[in-house]
C-alpha positions, -999 to +999 in steps of 0.1 A: +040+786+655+034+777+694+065+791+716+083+762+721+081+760+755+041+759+749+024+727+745-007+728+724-039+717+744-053+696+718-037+683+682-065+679+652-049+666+618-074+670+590-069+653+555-085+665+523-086+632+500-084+647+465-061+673+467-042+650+494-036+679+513-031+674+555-035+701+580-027+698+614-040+725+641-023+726+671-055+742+698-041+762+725-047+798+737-038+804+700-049+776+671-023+776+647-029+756+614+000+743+593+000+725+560+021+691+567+042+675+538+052+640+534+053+619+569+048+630+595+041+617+635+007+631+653+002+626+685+028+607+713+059+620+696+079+614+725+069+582+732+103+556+719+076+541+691+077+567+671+113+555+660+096+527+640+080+547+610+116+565+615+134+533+605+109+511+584+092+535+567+102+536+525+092+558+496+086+523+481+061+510+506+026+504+496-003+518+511-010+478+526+025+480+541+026+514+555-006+510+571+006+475+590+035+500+599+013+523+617-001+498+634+026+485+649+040+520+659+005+527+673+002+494+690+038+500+707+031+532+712-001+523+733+021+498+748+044+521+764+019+548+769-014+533+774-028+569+791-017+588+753-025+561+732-056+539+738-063+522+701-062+525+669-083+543+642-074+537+606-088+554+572-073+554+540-084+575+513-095+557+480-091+577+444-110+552+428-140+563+448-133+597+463-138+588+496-121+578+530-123+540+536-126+529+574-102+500+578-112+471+606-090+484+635-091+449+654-080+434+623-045+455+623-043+460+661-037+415+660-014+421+629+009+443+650+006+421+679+016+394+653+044+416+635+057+424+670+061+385+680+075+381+646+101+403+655+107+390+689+114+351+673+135+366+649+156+380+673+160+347+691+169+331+660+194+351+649+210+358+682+241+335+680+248+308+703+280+320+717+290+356+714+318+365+692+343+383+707+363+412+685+397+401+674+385+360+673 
């Protein structure tokens, strides 16, 4: 483990499809390599985004929906940071085949765009007309 005053110089995350193992080394003066379980945020941690796969994200959620959930988070992410995050790279390993599938990144980087506007109306629509005051 890096001291935590120590920021690593470079984050790689590797993922091993069949045995759906993911390692992350952190590169500094020392590499250190840990074995990563469940979710987990690479990258921008700090940046406010990352509190969408903190709220959305579900045991439940299909592969589809967790990857349109990364987008977004990536998209806002790039968003408030554009320096940290510049786009969006998206591969999602296949058992039926054994291999990592390259998903079209324009394709997802609209869909967030999309999801984000989506969220935007919604909060129009719901906002109430007159605000209620407590005790009414």
């Amino acid at each position: 483990m890096l001291p935590a005053n120590r920021v690593p110089d470079d984050i790689v995350v590797l993922s091993h499809g069949r045995t759906k193992k993911i390692l992350r080394a952190m590169i500094s003066g020392q590499t250190v390599v840990t074995q990563l379980q469940g979710k987990f945020i690479s990258g921008d941690s700090d940046n406010l985004a990352s509190f969408i796969p903190e709220s959305f994200h579900s045991p439940r959620s299909s592969v589809s929906e967790l990857v349109v959930l990364a987008s977004y988070a990536v998209r806002r992410a790039s968003d408030l940071n554009r320096e940290a995050v510049r786009g969006l790279d998206i591969a999602v390993y296949r058992d039926s085949t054994e291999s990592f599938e390259f998903l079209d990144a324009k394709t997802y980087w609209e869909l967030a765009d999309k999801l984000h506007n989506d969220i935007s109306d919604a909060v129009k629509r719901l906002a109430p007309t007159r605000l209620v005051v407590a005790g009414e």
